[in-house]
C-alpha beads as a LAMMPS data file, in Angstrom:
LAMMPS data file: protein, C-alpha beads

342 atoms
341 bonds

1 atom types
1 bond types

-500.0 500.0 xlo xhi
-500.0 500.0 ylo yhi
-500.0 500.0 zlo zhi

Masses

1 110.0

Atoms # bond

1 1 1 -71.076 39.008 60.823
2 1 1 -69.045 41.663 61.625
3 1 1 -64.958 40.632 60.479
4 1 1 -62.294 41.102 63.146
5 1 1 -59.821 43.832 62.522
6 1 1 -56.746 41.210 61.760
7 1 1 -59.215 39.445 59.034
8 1 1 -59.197 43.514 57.463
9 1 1 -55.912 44.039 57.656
10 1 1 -55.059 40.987 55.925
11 1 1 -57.359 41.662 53.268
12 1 1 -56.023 44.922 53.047
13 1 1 -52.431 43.405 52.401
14 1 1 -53.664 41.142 50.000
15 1 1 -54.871 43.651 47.573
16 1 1 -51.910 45.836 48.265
17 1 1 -49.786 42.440 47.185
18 1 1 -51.180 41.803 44.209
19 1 1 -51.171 45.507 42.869
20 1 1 -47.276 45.469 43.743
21 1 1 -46.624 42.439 41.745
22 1 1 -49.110 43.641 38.873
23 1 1 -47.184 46.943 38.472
24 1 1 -43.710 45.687 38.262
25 1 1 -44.295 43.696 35.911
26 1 1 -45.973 46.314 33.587
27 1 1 -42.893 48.061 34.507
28 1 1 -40.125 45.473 33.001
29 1 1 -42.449 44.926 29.722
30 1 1 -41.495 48.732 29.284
31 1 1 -38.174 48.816 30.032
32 1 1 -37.353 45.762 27.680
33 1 1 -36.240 46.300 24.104
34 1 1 -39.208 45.800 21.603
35 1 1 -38.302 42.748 19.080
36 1 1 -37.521 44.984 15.391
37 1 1 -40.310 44.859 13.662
38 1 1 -37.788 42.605 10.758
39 1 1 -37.262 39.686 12.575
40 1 1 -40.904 39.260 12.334
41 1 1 -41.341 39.063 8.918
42 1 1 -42.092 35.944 7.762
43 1 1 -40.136 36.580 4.097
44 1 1 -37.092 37.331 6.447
45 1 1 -37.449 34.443 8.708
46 1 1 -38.105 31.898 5.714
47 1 1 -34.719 33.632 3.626
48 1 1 -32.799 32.918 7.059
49 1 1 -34.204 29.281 7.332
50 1 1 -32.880 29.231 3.421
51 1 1 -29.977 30.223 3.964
52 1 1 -28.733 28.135 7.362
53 1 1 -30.262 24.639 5.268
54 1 1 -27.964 25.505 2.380
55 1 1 -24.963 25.874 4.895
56 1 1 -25.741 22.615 6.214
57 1 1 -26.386 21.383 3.078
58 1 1 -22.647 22.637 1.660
59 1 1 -21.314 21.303 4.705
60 1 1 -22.822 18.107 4.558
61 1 1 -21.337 17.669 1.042
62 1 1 -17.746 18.514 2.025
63 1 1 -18.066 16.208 5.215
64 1 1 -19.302 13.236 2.662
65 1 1 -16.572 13.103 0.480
66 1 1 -13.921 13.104 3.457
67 1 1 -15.682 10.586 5.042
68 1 1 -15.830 8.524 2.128
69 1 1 -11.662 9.155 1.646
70 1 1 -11.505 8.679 4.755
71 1 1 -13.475 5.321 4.844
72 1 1 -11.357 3.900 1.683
73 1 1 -8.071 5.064 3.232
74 1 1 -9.153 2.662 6.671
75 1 1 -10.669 0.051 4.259
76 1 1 -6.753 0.028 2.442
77 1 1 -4.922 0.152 5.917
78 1 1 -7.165 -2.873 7.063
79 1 1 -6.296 -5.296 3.785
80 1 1 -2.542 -4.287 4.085
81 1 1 -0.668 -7.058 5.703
82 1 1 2.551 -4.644 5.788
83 1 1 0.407 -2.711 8.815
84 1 1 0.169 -3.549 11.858
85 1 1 -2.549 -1.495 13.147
86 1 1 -5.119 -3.243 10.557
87 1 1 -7.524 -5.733 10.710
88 1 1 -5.487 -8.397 8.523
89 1 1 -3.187 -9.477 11.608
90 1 1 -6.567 -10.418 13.840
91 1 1 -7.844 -12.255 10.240
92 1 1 -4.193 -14.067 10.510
93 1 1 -4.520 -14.820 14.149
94 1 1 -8.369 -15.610 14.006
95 1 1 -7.700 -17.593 11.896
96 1 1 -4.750 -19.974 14.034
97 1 1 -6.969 -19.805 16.637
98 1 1 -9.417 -21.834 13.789
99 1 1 -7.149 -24.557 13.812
100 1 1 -4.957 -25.604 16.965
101 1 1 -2.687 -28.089 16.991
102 1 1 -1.875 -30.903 19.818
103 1 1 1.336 -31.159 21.957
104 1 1 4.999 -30.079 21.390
105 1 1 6.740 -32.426 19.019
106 1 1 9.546 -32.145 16.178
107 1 1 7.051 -31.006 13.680
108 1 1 5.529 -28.499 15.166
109 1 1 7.634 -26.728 17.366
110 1 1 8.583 -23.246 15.003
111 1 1 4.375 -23.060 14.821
112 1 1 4.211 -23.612 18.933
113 1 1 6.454 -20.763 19.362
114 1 1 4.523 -18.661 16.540
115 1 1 1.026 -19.119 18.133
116 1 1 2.728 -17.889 21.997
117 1 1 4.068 -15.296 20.520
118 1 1 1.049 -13.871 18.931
119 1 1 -0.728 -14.440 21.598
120 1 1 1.834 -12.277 23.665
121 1 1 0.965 -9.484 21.338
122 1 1 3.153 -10.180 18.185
123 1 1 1.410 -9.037 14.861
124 1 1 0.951 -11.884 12.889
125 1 1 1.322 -10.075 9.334
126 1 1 4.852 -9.366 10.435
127 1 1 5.535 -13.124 11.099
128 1 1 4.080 -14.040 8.066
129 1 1 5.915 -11.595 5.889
130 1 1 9.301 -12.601 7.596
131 1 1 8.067 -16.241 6.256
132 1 1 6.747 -15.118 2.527
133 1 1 10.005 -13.108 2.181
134 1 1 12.400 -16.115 1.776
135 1 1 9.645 -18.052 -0.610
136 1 1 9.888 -14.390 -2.797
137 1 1 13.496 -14.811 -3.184
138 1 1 13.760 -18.158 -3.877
139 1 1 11.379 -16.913 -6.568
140 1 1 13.205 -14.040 -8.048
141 1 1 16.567 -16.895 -7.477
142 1 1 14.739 -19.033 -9.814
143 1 1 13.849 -16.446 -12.573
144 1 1 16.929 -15.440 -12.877
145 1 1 19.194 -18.514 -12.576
146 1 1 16.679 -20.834 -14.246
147 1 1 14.489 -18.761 -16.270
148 1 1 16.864 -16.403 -17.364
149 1 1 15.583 -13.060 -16.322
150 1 1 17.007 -10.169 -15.695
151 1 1 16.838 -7.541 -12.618
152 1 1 18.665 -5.656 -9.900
153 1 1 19.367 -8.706 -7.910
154 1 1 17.642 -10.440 -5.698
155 1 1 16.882 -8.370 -2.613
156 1 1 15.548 -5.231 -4.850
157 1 1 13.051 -7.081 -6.492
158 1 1 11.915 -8.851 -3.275
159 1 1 11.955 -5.801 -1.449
160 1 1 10.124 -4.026 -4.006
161 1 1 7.181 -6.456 -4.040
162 1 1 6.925 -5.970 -0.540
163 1 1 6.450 -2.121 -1.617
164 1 1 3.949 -2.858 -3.935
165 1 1 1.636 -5.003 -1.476
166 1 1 1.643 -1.937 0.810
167 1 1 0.877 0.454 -2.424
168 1 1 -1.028 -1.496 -4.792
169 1 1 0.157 -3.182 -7.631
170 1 1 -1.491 -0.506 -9.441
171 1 1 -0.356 2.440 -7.971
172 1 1 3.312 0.712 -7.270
173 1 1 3.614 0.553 -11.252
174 1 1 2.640 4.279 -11.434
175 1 1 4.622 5.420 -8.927
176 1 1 7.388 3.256 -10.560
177 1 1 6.916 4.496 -13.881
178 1 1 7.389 7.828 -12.792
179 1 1 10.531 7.495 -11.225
180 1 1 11.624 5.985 -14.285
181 1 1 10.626 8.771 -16.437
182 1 1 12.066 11.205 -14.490
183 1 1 15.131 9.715 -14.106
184 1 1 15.466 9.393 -17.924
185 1 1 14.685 13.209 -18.525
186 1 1 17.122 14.072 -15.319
187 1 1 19.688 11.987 -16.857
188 1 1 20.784 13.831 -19.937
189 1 1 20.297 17.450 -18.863
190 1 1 22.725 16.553 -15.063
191 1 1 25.481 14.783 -18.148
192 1 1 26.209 18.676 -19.187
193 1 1 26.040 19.965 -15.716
194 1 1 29.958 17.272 -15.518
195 1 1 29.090 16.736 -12.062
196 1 1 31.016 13.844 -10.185
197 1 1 29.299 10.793 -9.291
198 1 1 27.862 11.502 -5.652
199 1 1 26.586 14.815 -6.233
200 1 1 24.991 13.886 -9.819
201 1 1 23.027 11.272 -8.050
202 1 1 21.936 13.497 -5.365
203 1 1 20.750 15.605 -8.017
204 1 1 19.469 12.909 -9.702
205 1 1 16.878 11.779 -6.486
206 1 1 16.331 15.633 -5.827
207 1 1 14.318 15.326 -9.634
208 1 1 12.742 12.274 -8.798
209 1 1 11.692 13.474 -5.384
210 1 1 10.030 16.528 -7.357
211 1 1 8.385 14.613 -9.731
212 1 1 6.702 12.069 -6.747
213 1 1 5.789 15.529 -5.042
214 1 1 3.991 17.155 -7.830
215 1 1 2.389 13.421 -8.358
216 1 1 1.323 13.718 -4.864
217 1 1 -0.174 17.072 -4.979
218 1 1 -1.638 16.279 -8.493
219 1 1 -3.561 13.289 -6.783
220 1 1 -4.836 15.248 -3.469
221 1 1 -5.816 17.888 -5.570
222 1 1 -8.048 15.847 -7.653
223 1 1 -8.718 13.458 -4.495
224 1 1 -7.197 10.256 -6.775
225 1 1 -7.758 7.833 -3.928
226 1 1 -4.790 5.266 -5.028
227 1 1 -2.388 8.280 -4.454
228 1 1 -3.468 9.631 -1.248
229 1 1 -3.010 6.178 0.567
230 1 1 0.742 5.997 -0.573
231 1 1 3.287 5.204 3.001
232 1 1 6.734 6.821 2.934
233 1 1 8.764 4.031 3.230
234 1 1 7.077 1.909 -0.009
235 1 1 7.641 5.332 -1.634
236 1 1 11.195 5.876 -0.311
237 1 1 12.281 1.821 -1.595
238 1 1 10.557 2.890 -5.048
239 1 1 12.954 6.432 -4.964
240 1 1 16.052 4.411 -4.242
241 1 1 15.318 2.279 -7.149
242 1 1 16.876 5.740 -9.678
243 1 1 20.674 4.671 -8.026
244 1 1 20.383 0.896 -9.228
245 1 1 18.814 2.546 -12.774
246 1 1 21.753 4.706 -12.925
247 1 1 25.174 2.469 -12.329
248 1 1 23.200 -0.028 -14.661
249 1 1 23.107 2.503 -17.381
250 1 1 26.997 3.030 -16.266
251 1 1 27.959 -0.333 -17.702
252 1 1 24.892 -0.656 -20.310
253 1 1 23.209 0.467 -23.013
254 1 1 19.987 2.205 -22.213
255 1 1 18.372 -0.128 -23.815
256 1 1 19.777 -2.862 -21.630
257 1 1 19.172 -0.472 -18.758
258 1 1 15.286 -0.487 -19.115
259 1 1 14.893 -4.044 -19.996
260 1 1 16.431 -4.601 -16.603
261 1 1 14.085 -2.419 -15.010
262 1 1 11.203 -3.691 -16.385
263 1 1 12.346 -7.288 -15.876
264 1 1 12.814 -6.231 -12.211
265 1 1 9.261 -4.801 -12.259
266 1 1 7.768 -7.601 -13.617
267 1 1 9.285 -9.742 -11.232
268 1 1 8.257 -7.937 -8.369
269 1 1 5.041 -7.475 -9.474
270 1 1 4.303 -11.261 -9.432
271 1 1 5.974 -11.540 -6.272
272 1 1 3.969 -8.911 -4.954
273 1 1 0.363 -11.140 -5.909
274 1 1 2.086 -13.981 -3.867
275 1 1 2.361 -12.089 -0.913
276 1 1 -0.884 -10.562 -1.352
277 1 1 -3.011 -14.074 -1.356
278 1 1 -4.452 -15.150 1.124
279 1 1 -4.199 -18.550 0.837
280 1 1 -0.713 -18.303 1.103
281 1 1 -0.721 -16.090 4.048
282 1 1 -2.542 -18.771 5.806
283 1 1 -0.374 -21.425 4.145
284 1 1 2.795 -20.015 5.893
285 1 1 1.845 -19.294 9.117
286 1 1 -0.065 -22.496 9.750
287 1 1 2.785 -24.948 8.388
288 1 1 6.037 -22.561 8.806
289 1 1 8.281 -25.717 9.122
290 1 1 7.174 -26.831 5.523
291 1 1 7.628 -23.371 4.483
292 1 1 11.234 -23.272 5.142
293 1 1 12.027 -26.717 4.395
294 1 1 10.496 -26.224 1.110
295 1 1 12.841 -22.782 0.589
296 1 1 15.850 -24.698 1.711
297 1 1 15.256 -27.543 -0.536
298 1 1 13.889 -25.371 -3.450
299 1 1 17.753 -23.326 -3.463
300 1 1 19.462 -26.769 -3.202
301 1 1 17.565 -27.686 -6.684
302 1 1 18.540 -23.735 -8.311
303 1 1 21.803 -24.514 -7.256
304 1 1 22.352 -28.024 -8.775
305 1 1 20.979 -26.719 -11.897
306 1 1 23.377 -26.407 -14.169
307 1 1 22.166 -26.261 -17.783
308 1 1 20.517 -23.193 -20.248
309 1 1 18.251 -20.975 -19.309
310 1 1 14.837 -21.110 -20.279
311 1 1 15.082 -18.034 -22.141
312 1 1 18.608 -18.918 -23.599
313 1 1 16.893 -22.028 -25.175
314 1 1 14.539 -19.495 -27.327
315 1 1 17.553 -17.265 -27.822
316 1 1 19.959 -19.876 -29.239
317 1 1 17.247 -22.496 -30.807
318 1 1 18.163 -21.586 -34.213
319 1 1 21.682 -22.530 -33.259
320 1 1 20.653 -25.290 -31.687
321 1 1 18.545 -26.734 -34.249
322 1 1 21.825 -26.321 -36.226
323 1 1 23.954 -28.508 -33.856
324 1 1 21.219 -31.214 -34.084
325 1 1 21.406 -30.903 -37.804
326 1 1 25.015 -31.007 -37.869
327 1 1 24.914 -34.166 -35.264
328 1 1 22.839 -35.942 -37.592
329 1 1 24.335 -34.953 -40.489
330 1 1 28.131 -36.180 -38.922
331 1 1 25.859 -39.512 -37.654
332 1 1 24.864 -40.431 -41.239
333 1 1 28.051 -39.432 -42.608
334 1 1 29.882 -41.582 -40.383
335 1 1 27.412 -44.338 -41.396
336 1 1 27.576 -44.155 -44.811
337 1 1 31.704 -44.344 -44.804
338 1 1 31.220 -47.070 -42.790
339 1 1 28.959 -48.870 -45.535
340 1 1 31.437 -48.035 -48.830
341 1 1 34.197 -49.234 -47.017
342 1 1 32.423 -52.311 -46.401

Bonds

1 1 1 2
2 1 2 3
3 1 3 4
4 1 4 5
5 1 5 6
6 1 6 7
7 1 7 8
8 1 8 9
9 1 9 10
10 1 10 11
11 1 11 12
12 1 12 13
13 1 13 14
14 1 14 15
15 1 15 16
16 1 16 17
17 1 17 18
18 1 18 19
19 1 19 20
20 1 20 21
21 1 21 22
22 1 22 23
23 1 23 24
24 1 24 25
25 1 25 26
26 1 26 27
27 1 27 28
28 1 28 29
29 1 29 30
30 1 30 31
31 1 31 32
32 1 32 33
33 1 33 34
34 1 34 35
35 1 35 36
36 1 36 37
37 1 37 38
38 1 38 39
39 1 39 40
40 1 40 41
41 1 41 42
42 1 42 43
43 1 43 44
44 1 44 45
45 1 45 46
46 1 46 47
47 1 47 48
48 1 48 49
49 1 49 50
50 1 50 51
51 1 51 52
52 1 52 53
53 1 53 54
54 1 54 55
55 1 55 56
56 1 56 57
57 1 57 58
58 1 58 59
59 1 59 60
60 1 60 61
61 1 61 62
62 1 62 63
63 1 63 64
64 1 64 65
65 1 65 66
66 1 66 67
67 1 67 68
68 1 68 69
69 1 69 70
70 1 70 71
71 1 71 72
72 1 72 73
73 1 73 74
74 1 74 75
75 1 75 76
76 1 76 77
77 1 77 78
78 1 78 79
79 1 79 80
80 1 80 81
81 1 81 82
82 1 82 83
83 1 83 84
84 1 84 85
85 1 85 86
86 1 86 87
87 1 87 88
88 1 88 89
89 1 89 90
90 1 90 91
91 1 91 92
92 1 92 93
93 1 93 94
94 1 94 95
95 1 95 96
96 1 96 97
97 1 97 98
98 1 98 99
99 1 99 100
100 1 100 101
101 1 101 102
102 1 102 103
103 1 103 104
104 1 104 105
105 1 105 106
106 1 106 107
107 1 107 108
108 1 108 109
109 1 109 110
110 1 110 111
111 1 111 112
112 1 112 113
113 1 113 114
114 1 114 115
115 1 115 116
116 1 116 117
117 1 117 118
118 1 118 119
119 1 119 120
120 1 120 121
121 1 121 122
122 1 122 123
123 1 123 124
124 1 124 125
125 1 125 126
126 1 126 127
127 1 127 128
128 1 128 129
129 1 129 130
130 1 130 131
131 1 131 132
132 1 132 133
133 1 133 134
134 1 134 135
135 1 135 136
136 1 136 137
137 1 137 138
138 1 138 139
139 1 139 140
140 1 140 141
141 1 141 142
142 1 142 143
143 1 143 144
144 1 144 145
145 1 145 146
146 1 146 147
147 1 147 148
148 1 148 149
149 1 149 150
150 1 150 151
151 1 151 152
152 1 152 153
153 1 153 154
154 1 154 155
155 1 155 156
156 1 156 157
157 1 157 158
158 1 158 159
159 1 159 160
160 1 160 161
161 1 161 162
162 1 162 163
163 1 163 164
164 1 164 165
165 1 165 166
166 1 166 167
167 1 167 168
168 1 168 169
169 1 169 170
170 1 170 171
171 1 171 172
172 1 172 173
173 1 173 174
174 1 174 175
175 1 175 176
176 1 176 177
177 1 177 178
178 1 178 179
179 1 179 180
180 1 180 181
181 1 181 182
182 1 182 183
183 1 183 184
184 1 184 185
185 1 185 186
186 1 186 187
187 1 187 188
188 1 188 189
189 1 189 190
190 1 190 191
191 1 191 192
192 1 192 193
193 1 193 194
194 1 194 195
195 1 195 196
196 1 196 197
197 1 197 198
198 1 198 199
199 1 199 200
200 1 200 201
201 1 201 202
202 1 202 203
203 1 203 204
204 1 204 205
205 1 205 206
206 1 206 207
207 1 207 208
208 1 208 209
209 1 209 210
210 1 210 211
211 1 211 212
212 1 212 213
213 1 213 214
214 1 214 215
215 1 215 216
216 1 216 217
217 1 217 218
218 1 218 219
219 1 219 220
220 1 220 221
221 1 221 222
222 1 222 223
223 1 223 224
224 1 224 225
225 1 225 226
226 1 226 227
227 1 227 228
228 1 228 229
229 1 229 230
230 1 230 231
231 1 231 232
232 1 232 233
233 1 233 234
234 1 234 235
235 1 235 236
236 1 236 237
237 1 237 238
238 1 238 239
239 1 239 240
240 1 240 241
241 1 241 242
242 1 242 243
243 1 243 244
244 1 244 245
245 1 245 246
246 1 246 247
247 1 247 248
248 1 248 249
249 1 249 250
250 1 250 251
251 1 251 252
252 1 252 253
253 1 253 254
254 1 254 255
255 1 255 256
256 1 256 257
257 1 257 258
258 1 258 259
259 1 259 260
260 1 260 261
261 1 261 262
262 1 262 263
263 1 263 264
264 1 264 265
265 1 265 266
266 1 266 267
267 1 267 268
268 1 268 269
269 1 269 270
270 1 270 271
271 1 271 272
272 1 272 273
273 1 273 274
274 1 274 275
275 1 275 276
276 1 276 277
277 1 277 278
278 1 278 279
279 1 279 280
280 1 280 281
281 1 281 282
282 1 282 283
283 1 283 284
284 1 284 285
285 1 285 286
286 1 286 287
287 1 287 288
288 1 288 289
289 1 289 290
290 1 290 291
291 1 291 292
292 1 292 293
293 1 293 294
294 1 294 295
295 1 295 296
296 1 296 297
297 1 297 298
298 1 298 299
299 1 299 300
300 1 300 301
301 1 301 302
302 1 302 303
303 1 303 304
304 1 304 305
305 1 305 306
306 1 306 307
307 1 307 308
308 1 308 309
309 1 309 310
310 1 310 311
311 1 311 312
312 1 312 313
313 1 313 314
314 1 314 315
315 1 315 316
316 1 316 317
317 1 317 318
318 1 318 319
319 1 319 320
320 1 320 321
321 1 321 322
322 1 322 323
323 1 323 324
324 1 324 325
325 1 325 326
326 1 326 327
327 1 327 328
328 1 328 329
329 1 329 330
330 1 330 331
331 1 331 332
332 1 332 333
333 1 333 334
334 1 334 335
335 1 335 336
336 1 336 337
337 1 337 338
338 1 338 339
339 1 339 340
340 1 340 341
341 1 341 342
């Protein structure tokens, strides 16, 4: 059957097609860049495989530990109750919302207002600190005035717990001792400088400021967790502490001067594991009107005490034992006049 001359001349442009296609691409395969023979080789290709899995592998070690740091430092900021971006002020709230209370009445009214206020957005840590803080000083009232310790006051100690909550108790006593240190070094070398008052003591927190720097960088050199989380502000309240140190040593011994300061540390650092329970915490902001009753009536008993200290009692009890002897002693003699007269 003969084929129409349209059928031809599309077979014709078939064939011409398919050789156009068939030599242009033979023609880029040329004109490309051939592939060096050393990318090829297998010895090459497994040394470059090597060497990007021990990159990863370096990085992946460097990422760990800053994750880790990273994971403790978020850990800390959750379990302080001093911040109010962690997770102890939902605990705190969680746990009012654990136990609600009835209607408005005389009893409960200070805990009515609490609850509405956290619930407008309030941080409950800072309520319950602002309730803790008066129980601390009653505290540090009653070690002093009762037990007969000694310390920078009242508000320093308090104030300094506070600091060591947000620190650690641990790394509050280092940080502590090393103001303390410092400031004795400082001391005697800014005494021949026979600098006035107000500039010695700015010279004095300029060494103690050093020393807390070079602590610092000691500790993120050697990635000491319990430095790196330090605040400013617990570190600033430790800092100040070198003023109260010096005036004491300005109308004491030195000897006097540290048993002060460590009176005051000790102080705050059991004040400090009061506001760090948890119990308490919960205590406080569930009852807050039996929390400050209790203060009130707590400083109407310090102040109505009026006999020795606690301490005085072992200080004097060898003079004491002496006045009962002597009372005795003047009780019999009486008696026995008495009798020969008879």
């Amino acid at each position: 059957m003969k084929r129409s001359f349209l059928q031809r001349f599309l077979i014709v442009a078939g064939f011409a097609l398919v050789y156009l296609l068939s030599s242009h691409t033979l023609i880029n395969a040329q004109t490309q860049p051939k592939t060096p023979a050393t990318t090829l080789d297998p010895d090459l290709t497994i040394a470059t495989s090597a060497s990007q899995a021990s990159e990863a592998s370096e990085e992946a070690k460097l990422a760990s530990p800053s994750a880790e740091l990273v994971g403790k430092l978020q850990q800390k900021a959750d379990e302080d109750i001093t911040e109010t971006s962690g997770q102890q002020k939902s605990k705190l709230a969680a746990y009012l919302d654990e136990h609600p209370i009835g209607p408005v009445a005389w009893h409960n009214i200070v805990q009515k207002a609490i609850r509405k206020a956290i619930a407008s957005g309030m941080p409950a840590n800072i309520i319950v600190i602002l309730l803790i803080f008066p129980v601390i000083a009653s505290l540090v009232a009653l070690s002093r005035h009762i037990i007969g310790l000694k310390g920078f006051g009242i508000y320093i100690p308090a104030v300094l717990s506070v600091a060591f909550v947000s620190t650690g108790v641990t790394t509050g006593v280092i940080v502590f001792a090393s103001v303390l240190v410092s400031a004795l070094i400082s001391r005697p070398i800014l005494k021949k400088l026979k600098l006035p008052v107000l500039p010695r003591t700015a010279m004095l927190l300029f060494s103690v400021s050093t020393a807390i720097l070079a602590l610092l960088l000691i500790g993120s050199v050697y990635s000491i967790d319990m430095v790196l989380n330090i605040s400013i502000f617990p570190l600033l309240i430790i800092i100040l502490l070198t003023e109260n140190f010096m005036e004491t040593q300005l109308f004491n011994s030195q000897k006097e001067a540290l048993q002060i300061t460590f009176e005051t540390l000790l102080t705050a650092v059991l004040c400090s594991l009061i506001i760090g329970s948890e119990e308490i915490q919960k205590f406080v902001i569930l009852r807050p009107e039996l929390t400050l009753l209790g203060v009130a009536l707590i400083n109407i008993f310090i102040g109505k005490y009026t006999g020795l200290r606690l301490l005085e009692y072992l200080r004097f009890r060898d003079l004491l034992s002496q006045g009962s002897n002597f009372s005795n002693f003047k009780r019999n003699g009486t008696g026995g006049s008495q009798e020969e007269e008879e």
